[in-house]
C-alpha positions in Angstrom: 4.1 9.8 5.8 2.5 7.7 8.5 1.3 5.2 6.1 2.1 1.3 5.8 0.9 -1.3 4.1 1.0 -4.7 5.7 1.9 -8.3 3.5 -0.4 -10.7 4.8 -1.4 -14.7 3.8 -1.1 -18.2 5.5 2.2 -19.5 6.4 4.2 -20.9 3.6 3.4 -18.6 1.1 6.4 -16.4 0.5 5.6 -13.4 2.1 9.2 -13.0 3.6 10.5 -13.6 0.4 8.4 -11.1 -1.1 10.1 -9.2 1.8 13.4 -9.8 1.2 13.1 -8.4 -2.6 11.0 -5.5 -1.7 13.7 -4.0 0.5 16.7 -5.4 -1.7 18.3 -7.0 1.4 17.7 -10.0 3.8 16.1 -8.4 6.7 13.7 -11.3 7.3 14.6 -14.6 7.4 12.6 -16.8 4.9 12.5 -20.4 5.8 9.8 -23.9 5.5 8.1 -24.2 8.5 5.0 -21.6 10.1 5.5 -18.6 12.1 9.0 -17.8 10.9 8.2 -14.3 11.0 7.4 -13.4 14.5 8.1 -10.3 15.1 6.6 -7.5 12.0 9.5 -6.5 10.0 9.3 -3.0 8.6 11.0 -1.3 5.9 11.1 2.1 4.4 11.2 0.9 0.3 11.6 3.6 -2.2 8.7 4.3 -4.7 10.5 3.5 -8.7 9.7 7.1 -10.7 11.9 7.4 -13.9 10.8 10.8 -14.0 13.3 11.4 -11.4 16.4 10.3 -13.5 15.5 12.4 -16.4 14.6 15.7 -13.8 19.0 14.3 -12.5 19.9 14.5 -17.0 18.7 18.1 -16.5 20.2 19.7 -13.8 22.8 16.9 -12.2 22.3 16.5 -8.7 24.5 15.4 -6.3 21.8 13.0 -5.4 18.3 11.6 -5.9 15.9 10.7 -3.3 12.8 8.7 -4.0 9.4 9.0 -2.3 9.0 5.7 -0.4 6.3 3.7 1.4 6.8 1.7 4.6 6.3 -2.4 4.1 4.9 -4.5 6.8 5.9 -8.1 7.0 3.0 -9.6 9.0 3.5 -13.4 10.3 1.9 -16.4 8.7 -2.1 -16.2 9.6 -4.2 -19.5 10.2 -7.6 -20.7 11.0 -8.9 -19.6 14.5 -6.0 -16.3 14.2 -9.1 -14.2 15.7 -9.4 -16.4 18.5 -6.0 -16.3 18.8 -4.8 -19.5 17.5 -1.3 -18.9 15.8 -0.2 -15.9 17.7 -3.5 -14.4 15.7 -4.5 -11.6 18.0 -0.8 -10.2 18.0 -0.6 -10.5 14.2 -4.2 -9.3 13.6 -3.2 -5.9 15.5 -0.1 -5.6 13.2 -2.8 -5.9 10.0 -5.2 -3.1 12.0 -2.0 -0.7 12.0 -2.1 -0.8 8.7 -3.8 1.6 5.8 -3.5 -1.1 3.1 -3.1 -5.0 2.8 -1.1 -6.7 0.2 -2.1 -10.3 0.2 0.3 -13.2 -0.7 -1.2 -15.8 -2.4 0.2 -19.0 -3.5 -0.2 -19.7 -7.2 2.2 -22.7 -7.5 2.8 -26.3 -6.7 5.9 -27.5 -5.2 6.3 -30.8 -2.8 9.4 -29.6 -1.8 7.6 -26.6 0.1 4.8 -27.4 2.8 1.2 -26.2 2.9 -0.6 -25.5 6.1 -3.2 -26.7 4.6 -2.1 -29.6 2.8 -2.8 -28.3 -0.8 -2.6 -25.3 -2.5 -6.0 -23.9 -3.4 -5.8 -19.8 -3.7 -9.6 -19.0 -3.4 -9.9 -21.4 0.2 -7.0 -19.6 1.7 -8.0 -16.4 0.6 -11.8 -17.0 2.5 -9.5 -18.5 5.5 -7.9 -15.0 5.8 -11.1 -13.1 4.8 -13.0 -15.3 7.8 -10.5 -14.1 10.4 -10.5 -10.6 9.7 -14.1 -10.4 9.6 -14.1 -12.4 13.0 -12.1 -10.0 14.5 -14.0 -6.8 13.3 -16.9 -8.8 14.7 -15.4 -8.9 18.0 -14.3 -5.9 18.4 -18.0 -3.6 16.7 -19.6 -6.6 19.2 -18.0 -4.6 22.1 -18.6 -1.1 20.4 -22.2 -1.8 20.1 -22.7 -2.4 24.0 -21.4 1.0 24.8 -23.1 2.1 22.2 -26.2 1.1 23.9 -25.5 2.4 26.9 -24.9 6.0 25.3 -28.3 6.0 23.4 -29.8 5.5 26.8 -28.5 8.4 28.1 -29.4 10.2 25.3 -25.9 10.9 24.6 -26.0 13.2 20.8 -25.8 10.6 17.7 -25.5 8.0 19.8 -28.7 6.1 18.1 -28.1 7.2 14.6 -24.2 5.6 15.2 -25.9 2.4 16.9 -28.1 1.8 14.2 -25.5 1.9 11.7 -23.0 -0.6 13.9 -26.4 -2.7 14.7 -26.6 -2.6 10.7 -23.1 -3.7 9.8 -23.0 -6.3 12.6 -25.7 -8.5 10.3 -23.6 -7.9 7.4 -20.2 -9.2 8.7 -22.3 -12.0 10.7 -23.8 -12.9 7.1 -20.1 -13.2 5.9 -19.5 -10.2 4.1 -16.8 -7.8 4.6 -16.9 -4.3 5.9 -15.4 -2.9 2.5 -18.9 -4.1 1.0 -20.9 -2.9 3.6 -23.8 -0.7 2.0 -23.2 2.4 3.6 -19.4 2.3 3.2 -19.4 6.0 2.4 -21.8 7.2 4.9 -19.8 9.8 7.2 -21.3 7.7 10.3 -19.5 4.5 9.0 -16.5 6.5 8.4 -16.0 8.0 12.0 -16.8 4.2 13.2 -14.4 2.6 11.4 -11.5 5.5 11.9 -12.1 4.6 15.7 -12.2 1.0 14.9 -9.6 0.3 12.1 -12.2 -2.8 10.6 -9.4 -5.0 9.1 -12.3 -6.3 6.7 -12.6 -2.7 5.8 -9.4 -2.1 4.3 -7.9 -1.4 0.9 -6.3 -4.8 -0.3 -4.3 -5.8 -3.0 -3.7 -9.8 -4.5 0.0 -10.7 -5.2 -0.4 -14.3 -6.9 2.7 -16.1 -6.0 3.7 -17.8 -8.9 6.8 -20.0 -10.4 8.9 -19.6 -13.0 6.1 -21.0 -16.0 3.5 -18.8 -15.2 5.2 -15.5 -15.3 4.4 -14.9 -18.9 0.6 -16.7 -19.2 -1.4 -17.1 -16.3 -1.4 -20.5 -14.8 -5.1 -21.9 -13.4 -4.5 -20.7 -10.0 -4.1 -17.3 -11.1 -7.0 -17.0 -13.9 -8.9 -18.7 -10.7 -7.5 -15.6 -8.7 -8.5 -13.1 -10.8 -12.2 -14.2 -11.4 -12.5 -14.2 -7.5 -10.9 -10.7 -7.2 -13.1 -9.2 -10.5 -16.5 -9.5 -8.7 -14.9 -7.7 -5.9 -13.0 -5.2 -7.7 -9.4 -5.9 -6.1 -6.3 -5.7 -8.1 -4.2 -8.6 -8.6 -0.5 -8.2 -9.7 1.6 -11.1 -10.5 4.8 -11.8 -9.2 7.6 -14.6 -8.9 9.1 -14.0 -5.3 11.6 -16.5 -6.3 12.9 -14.8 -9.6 12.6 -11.3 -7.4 14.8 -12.3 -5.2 17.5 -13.6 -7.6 17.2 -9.7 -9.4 18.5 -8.3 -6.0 22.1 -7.1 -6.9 21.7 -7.8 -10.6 22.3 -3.9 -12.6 19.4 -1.9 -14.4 20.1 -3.9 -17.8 20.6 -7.3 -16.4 17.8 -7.8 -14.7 15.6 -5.7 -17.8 17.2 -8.8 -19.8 16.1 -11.2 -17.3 12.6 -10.3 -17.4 12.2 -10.0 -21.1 13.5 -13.2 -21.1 10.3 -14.6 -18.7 7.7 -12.2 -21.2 7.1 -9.5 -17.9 7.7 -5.9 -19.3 7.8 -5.0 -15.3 9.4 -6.3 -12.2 5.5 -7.4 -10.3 7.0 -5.5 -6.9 7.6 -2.8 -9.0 3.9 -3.0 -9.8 2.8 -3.5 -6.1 4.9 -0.9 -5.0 3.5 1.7 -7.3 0.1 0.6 -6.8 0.3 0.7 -3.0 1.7 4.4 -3.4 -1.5 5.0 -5.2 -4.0 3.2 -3.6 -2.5 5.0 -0.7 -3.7 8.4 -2.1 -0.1 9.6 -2.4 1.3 11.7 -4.7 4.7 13.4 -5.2 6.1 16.7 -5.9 9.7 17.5 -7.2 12.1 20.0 -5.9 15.2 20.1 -8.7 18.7 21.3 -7.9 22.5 20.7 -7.8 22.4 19.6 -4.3 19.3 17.0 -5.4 16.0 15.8 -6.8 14.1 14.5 -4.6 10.6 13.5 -4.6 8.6 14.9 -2.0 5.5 12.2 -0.7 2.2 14.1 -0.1 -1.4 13.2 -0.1 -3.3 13.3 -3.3 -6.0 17.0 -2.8 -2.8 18.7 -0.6 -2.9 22.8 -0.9 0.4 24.4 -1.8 1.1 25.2 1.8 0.3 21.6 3.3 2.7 20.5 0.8 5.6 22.7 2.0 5.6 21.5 5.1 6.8 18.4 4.4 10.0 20.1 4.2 10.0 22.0 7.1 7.0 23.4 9.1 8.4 26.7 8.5 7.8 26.4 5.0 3.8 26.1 5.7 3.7 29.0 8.4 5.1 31.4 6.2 4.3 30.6 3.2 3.7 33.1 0.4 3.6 31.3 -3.2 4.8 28.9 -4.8 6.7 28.9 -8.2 5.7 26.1 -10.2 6.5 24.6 -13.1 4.6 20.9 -14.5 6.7 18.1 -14.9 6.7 18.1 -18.4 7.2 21.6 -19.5 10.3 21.3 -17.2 11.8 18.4 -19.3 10.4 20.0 -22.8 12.2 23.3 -21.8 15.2 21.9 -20.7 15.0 23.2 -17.0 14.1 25.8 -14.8 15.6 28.5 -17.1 13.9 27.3 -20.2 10.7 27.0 -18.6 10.7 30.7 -17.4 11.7 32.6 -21.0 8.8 29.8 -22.2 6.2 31.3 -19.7 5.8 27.9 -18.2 7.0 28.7 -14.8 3.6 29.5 -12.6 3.5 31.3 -9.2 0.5 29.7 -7.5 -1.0 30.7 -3.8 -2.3 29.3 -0.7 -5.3 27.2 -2.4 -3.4 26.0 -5.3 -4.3 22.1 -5.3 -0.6 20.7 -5.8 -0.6 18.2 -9.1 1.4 14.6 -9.2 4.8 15.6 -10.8 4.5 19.4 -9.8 8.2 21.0 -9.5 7.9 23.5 -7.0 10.5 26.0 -5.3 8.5 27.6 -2.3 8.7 31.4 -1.2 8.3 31.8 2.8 8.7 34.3 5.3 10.8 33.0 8.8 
């Protein structure tokens, strides 16, 4: 799936390090001084579903293969990053590639590690970022809006209604406010602007609060600060200890389970971001279950039956005929494909069947 989500903050706050852990190996280098990261780093990170392993206790697979989600780490931004200060416009049009931003926040104090901005304060560097994004969308609707003009004068269709709406949103981002709040978010006018666009003020984010090793159990001040802020905007902020993330890379299923009972977190926090990207995403996975493998097959939430195929091969969606399906759970409570069938669990569904999240599916085509 083309879909990515892009890590984003101001320099210093562990975004490569949040990197590192996400893809379980040292592909970007994390170090103490700005702009590190020059160059986006991109990795492919498999999505955590248990459901998988106990689909594998059923049938044993040769293998099992996870749906996944691509991570973008995007280079420390500063203030003036619209006017390019920082390498800003080069990492502003990494963050406009983007579907979804997770934004690294730091929710600790340490001397030992510098802060661009002398001190750490989550809310200001938050509103630093917010600022440069909306600067940019600024910018960029500013130069929209002029050719907008120019259509409406030569009477071009919708070219007024379209103008007034960007004339519309210009005040609102000049009044401070992001795209994502804008008023007529969901008109179908604002949508075709922005798909043209990519407003990086418009887009989904997410808050990862950076934290040390105290505050992984009870919230710290900078993070209860955090999540007031985030509340009034409706944002989702998920707690994580890059630090202690790190140190669970290499560490086996049950160690690192005892690790972080021992801190009071039930969860790994990038196991929380990545499943909450994959949703916020509007992804969704089906199973296929064999001896060969159980995979996980990533899809977008509202798919038909025949869209989904063809994420296995196109073939599959030309020819489709049905598709024999059987819901995740009646597979495991039957014990299989087998069971499922002398339990009149197994379905065969056609071309507008609406696939469901945890669907297994074997799909009947025509070459």
């Amino acid at each position: 799936m083309p879909l990515s989500v892009g890590i984003v903050g101001l320099p210093n706050v562990g975004k490569s390090t949040t990197f590192n852990a996400l893809t379980k190996a040292q592909n970007a280098v994390a170090q103490n001084y700005p702009f590190c990261t020059i160059e986006p780093n991109k990795a492919i990170v498999a999505v955590p579903d248990n459901r998988l392993n106990e689909l594998a206790k059923i049938v044993n697979p040769g293998k099992i293969v996870h749906s996944t989600i691509e991570f973008v780490d995007i280079a420390g931004l500063v203030k003036g990053a619209s006017k390019g200060e920082g390498l800003g416009n080069k990492f502003l049009s990494n963050i406009r590639e983007s579907e979804i931003i997770l934004h690294i926040v730091r929710c600790f104090d340490d001397e030992n590690i510098t802060h661009v901005e002398g001190k750490v304060d989550p809310i200001r560097d938050i509103e630093i970022i917010n600022t440069e994004l909306i600067l940019a969308d600024i910018e960029q609707l500013t130069r929209k809006i002029e050719r907008l003009n120019k259509d409406a004068k030569s009477n071009q269709k919708g070219a007024k209604e379209r103008l007034k709406i960007a004339e519309k949103l210009l005040v609102h981002l000049n009044n401070g406010e992001s795209a994502s709040s804008f008023e007529d978010f969901e008109s179908e006018i604002f949508k075709d602007l922005n798909q043209e666009l990519r407003l990086l003020s418009a887009k989904e984010v997410i808050y990862a609060a950076n934290v040390d090793e105290d505050a992984i159990g009870e919230d710290n001040a900078y993070v209860k600060e955090l999540k007031n802020f985030a509340a009034k905007s409706e944002h989702e902020v998920i707690k994580i200890c890059a630090k202690i993330e790190e140190e669970l890379i290499g560490m086996s299923e049950n160690e690192a389970s005892e690790m972080l009972e021992s801190l009071g977190a039930d969860e790994s926090g990038l196991t929380h971001i990545i499943k909450t990207a994959f949703f916020k995403l509007g992804l969704i996975s089906y199973f296929t279950a064999g001896e060969i493998e159980v995979r996980a097959w990533t899809i977008e939430n509202g798919w038909k039956a025949p869209k989904a195929a063809s994420v296995i091969h196109n073939d599959f969606e030309r020819g489709f005929i049905k598709a024999e399906v059987i819901s995740y759970d009646d597979f495991i409570a039957c014990g299989g494909e087998n069971g499922a069938k002398e339990a009149g669990k197994l379905r065969l569904e056609g071309k507008d069947y609406i696939v469901k999240d945890g669907d297994v599916m074997h799909f009947r085509f025509n070459v």
